[in-house]
C-alpha positions as CSV (number, residue, x, y, z in Angstrom):
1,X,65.0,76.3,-6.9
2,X,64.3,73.6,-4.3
3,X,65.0,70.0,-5.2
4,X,61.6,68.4,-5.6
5,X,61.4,64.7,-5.2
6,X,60.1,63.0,-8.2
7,X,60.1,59.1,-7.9
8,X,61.2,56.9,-4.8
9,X,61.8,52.8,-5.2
10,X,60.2,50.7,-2.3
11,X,61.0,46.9,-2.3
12,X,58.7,43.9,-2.1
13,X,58.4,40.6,-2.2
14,X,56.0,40.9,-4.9
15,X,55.9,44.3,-6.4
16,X,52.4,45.1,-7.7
17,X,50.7,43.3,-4.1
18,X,52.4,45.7,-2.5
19,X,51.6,48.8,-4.6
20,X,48.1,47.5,-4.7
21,X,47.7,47.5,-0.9
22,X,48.5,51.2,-0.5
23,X,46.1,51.8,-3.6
24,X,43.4,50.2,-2.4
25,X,43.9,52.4,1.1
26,X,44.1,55.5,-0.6
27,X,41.6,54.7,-3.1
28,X,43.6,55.3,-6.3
29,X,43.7,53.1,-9.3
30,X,45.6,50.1,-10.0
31,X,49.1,50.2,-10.3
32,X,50.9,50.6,-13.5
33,X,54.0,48.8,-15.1
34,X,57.1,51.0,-15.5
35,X,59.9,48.6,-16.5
36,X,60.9,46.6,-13.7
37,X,58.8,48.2,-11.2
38,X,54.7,48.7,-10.1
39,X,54.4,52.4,-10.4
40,X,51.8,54.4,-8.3
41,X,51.5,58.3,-9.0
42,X,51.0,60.6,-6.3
43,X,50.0,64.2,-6.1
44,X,52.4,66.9,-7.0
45,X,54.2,64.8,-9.9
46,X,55.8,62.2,-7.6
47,X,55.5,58.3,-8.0
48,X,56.3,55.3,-6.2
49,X,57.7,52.8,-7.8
50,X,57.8,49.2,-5.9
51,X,60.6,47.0,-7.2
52,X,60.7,43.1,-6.4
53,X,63.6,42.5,-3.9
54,X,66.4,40.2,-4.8
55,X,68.5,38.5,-2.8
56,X,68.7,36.9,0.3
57,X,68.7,39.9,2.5
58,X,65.7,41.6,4.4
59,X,63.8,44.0,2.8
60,X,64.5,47.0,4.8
61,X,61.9,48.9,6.1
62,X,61.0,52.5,5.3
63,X,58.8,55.1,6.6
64,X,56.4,56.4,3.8
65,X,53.9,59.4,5.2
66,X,51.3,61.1,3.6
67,X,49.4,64.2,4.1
68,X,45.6,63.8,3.3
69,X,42.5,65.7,3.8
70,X,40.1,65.2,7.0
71,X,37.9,63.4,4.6
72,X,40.9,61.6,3.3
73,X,41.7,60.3,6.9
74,X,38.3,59.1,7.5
75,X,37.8,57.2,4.1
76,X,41.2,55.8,4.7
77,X,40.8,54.7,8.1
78,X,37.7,53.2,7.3
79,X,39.5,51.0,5.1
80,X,41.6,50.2,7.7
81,X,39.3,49.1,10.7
82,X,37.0,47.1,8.0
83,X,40.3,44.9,7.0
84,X,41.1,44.6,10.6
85,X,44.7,45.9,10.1
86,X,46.7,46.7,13.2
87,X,47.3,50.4,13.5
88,X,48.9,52.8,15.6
89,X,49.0,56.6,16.8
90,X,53.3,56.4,17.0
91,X,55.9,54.5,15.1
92,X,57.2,52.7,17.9
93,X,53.9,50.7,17.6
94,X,53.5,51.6,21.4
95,X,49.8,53.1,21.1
96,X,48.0,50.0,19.4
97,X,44.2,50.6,17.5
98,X,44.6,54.1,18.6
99,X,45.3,57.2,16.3
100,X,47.2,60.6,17.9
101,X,46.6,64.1,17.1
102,X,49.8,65.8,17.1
103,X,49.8,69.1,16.0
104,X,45.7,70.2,15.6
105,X,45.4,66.9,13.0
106,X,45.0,63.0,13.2
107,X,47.5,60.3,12.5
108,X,47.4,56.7,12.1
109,X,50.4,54.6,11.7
110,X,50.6,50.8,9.6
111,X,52.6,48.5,9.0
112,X,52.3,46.8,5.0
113,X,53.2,43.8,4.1
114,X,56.8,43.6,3.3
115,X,56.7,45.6,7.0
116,X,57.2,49.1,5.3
117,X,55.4,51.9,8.0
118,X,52.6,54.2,6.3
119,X,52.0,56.8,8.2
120,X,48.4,59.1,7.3
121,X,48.4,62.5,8.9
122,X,45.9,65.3,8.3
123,X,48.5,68.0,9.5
124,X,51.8,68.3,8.5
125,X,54.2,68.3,12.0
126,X,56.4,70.9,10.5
């Protein structure tokens, strides 16, 4: 059987803003306390659990994407334009308030607060 990922930890300055803003974009409920951590469930078993980073160091940014519905993409990035977030169609950031459509879907490409990219795509690019 495959591995099948089941939690991953994403660091913040302050754990539960940060789950919050992808909750709010995605339209789930409220992030839950797990422990130390925010915790926001995810289709297909899988959570994300955003810890508050320590130290002195930089949070170091990852790349989170997620594969939504057409309707998904437009509720979402409705939510986007009426905050006025900066978005773009590659992860370079080169194609500012545009969004692509690589491989017959959309994409949009954000940047949240602790400067973690979320990536939205309605087809996967495998």
């Amino acid at each position: 059987m495959p591995a099948r990922l089941d939690h991953t930890i994403v660091h913040a300055r302050d754990r539960f803003a940060a789950a919050r803003f992808l909750t709010e974009l995605i339209d789930e409920p409220e992030p839950k306390a797990f422990g130390p951590f925010a915790s926001v469930p995810l289709s297909g078993g899988v959570t994300l659990d955003y810890y508050d980073h320590r130290g002195d160091a930089e949070i170091v940014s990852q790349h989170l994407a997620f594969l939504v519905s057409e309707e998904e993409f437009d509720a979402i990035f409705a939510r986007i334009t009426e905050r006025e977030l900066p978005y773009w169609a590659d992860p370079a950031h080169a194609e500012p308030q545009r969004i692509n459509h690589l491989f017959g879907g959309r994409g949009v490409y954000i940047d949240d607060p602790d400067g973690h990219s979320i990536e939205f795509i309605t087809h996967t690019y495998v």
